[in-house]
Structure formats: C-alpha cells, structure tokens
C-alpha positions, 0 to 999 in steps of 0.5 A: 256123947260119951261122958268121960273124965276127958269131957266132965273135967275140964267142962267143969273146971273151965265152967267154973274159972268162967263163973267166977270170973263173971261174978267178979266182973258183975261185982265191979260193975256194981260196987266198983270193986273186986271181989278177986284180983290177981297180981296184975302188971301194969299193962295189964291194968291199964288194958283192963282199965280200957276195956271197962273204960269203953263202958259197954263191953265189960258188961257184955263180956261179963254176960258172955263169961256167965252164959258159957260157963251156965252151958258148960256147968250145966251141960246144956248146950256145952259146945255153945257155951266153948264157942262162946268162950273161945274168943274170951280165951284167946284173949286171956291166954294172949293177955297173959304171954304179952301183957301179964307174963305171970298169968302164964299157968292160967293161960296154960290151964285154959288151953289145955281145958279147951283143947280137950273140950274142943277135941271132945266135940270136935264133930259138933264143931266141925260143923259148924264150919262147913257150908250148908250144903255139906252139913244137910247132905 
C-alpha cells in the first residue's frame, strides 16, 4: 500500500493517543494511579470505576490498546492493530456522546482517524468479511 499522509497521519496519531493511553491504564494497574486523567463526568467515573472493578478487563483492554497501538506505530500489521482497536473506539466515542459529553472532540478525532484508516485499508478489511470461499477465488 501506498504510504500517503492520508494513511502515515492518523496510523500514527491514533498509534499514539492508544499508547499513551495503554501506559496509563498499566500505571493504575501498578500504583493505583494516573498518570493523566482528563476531566471526567460522574458517569463517566463511575463507568470507568466499573470496568476496573471487574477486575480482568482493565487489564486486557489496556494489553489490547498496547498491541494496536505497537501495530499501528510500527507499521507492522496495521490493519490488525485498526481492528484491534476499532471495538475500544466505538466505545470511547459512545462514552463520549452518552456518558462524558465533554469528551466530544476526542471522539471526533478518533472517527475521523480511523474512518481514514479504515477507508485507506479498505480492501484488507473487506476481506476480512467475506466468507472463505469468495477470498480464495
């Protein structure tokens, strides 16, 4: 695939919104605290406060967030690391429009990345979807 700003851009800006949010998930993990935390609602704390509470997803979300965000930083595998990510978006950006309103230009920045991305590797996701029949003829 052609390496355009279209593609290098939002690979590395999402790459890197997802590392360090990875890095703080795993700092709580470790000491019990943040390292960044933007002004959150009370909903939002309180759904956050869930999700840790469950005790192993914080965990494995943070590990998901790390692996996408190595794919994409390092080009390795990008699309796995979008698809990878993609679930963790949409419940960011639904997070945001419900939950944390003033979340709403992250939100915006993340569809707007992975709508590129997603649009850039739009062939490799395509077949993703389709049955094995159709991807080996």
């Amino acid at each position: 695939m052609k390496n355009s700003l279209l593609t290098t851009a939002p690979r590395i800006l999402l790459g890197l919104i997802f590392l360090v949010g990875a890095i703080d998930g795993f700092s709580f993990i470790f000491t019990g605290s943040h390292l960044i935390h933007p002004p959150t609602s009370d909903k939002g704390l309180a759904f956050e406060a869930g999700l840790k509470a469950a005790g192993f997803f914080w965990p494995l979300m943070k590990t998901v967030e790390m692996v996408g965000s190595l794919c994409l930083l390092t080009n390795k595998a990008p699309v796995l690391g979008l698809a990878l990510l993609s679930p963790i978006i949409t419940v960011i950006v639904l997070f945001h429009l419900v939950l944390n309103p003033g979340g709403i230009p992250v939100a915006l920045i993340l569809v707007a990345a992975s709508g590129s991305l997603a649009y850039q590797y739009r062939s490799n996701l395509i077949s993703l979807a389709q049955s094995p029949a159709k991807r080996d003829a």
